[in-house]
N, C-alpha and C positions, 0 to 999 in steps of 0.2 A: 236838544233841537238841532243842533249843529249834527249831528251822528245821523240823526234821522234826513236828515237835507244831502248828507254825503253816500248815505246807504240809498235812497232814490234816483240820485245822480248815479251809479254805479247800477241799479237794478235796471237804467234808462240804454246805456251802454251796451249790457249786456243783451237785454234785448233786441238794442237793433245792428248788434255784430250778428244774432240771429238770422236774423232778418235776411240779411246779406248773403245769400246763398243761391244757387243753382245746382241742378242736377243735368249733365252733360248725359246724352244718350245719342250716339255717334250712328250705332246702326247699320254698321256694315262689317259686310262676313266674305270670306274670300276663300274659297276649295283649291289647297294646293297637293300636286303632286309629288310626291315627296318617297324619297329612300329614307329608311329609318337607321340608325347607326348608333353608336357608342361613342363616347369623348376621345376614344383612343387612334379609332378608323375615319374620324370626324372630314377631317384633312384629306386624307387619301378619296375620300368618296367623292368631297368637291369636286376635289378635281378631274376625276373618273366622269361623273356628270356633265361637268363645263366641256370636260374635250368630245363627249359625247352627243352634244348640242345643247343641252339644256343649263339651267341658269346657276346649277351647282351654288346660291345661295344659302348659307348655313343657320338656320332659325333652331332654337330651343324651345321644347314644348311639353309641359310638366318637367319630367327627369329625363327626358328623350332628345337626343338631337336629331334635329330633321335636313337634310340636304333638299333644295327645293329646286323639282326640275322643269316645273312651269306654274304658273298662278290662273285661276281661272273664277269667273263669277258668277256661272252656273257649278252648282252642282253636276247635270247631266253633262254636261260636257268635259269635267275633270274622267267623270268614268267611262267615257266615251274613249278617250285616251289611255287612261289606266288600264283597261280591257283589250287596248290595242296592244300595248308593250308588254302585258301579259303575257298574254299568246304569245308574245316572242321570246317570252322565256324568263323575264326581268320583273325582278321582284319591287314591286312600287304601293304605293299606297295614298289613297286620297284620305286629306285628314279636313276638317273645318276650319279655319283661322279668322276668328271674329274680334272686336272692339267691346272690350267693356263698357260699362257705364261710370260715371265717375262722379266726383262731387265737388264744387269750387268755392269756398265759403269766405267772408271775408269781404277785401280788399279784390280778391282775386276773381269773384262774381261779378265784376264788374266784365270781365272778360270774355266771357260765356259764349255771345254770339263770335266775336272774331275768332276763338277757338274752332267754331265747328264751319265757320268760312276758310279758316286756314285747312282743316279738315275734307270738307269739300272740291277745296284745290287741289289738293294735294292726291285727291281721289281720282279726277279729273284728269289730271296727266300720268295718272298708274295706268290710267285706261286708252288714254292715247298711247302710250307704247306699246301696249297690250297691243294695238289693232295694229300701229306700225310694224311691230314683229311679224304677227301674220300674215303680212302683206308684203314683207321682204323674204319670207319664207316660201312663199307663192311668185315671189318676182313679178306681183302685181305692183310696185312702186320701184323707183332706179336709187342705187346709194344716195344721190346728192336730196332726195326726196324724205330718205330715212333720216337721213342727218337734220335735215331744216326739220324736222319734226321733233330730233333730241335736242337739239338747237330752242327750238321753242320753248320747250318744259323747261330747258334750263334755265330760260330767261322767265318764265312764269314764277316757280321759283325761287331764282334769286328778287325778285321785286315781291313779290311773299315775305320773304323773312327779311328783307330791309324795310319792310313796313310793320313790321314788328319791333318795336321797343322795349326794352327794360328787361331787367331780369326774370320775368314772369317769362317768358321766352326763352330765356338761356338754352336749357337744352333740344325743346324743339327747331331752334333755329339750328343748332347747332348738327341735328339730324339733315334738315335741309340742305345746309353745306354739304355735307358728307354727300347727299346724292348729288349736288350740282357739280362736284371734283367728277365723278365717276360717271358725270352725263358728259362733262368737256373731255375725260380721257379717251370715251369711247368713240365719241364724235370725232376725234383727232385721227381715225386712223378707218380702215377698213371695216363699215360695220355687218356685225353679224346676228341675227336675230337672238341668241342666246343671251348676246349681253344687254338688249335692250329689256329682255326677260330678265334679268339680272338686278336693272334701275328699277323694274314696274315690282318689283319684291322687294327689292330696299324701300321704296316707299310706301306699300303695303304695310313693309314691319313697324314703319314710324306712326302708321294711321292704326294698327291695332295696339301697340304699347302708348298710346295717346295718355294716357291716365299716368302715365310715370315719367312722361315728356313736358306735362304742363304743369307752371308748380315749382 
């Protein structure tokens, strides 16, 4: 009687750790311009890139490493670009870089929605630099204009992953640092539209690697 009262209590258990689950579907896909390279020229290409204007960000994709020399959210507009620099001789390529879907079971279903709020933020100020760039590259906005715009995100941000607790966090917060350092160095000094392209791809790459950030 006792086995059979313990075997129910455990068949109860398991069931509603079942239970407890979510499936994360983020939904967002992002067309970047990119040099294709080798582990070896990986280095040299960045930096070829960045002095060249672009955001020389180094992303890995399959076995490939990819130097990214702007992030764009159209399709048609990546090859809009890529067709331009063509013709000028430079060999470039538009690739897709999207968000898996993922799965949160447990304990950690419970987190489901602030996950894709954090996500959405996070999306949200990729996209304000996006247009801040453009606008500093057009000289339709003045430095102090740029800056209180990276100024922004970085305060968005940082009150983002301070509103994040506990280890379920750990290393998405921990990505979020990493861009808030590199939003206050750029802001500190003269800005240049490559490096705000540079923060809107650092945060790209934390919203598509989502699934090995959260967890």
């Amino acid at each position: 009687m006792f086995a059979a009262v313990l075997f129910s209590i455990f068949a109860f258990t398991v069931w509603w750790s079942v239970r407890d689950y979510a499936r994360i579907q983020l939904n967002k896909t992002y067309y970047l311009l990119v040099r294709v390279c080798d582990e070896e020229t990986s280095v040299s290409v960045s930096t070829q890139v960045y002095l060249s204007g672009g955001a020389g960000y180094l992303i890995k994709k399959g076995k490939q490493d990819h130097v990214v020399i702007s992030c764009y959210y159209l399709e048609r507009d990546a090859e809009f670009v890529r067709r331009n620099l063509t013709d000028k001789g430079l060999s470039v390529q538009t690739v897709e870089y999207a968000s898996g879907d993922f799965e949160l079971s447990g304990s950690a279903a419970a987190y489901a929605e602030k996950v894709c709020s954090n996500v959405e933020t996070a999306d949200s100020n990729a996209r304000l630099l996006f247009d801040t760039a453009n606008k500093l590259e057009r000289t339709e906005i003045s430095q102090e204009e740029a800056r209180a715009a990276v100024r922004g995100a970085i305060a968005s941000l940082s009150g983002l992953r301070k509103s994040n607790e506990g280890g379920f966090f750990e290393r998405w917060n921990a990505a979020l640092a990493s861009a808030e350092r590199k939003g206050r160095e750029i802001a500190s000094g003269i800005l240049f539209a490559k490096d705000l392209r540079y923060l809107q791809v650092q945060l790209t790459a934390a919203i598509v690697n989502a699934a090995s950030l959260f967890g």
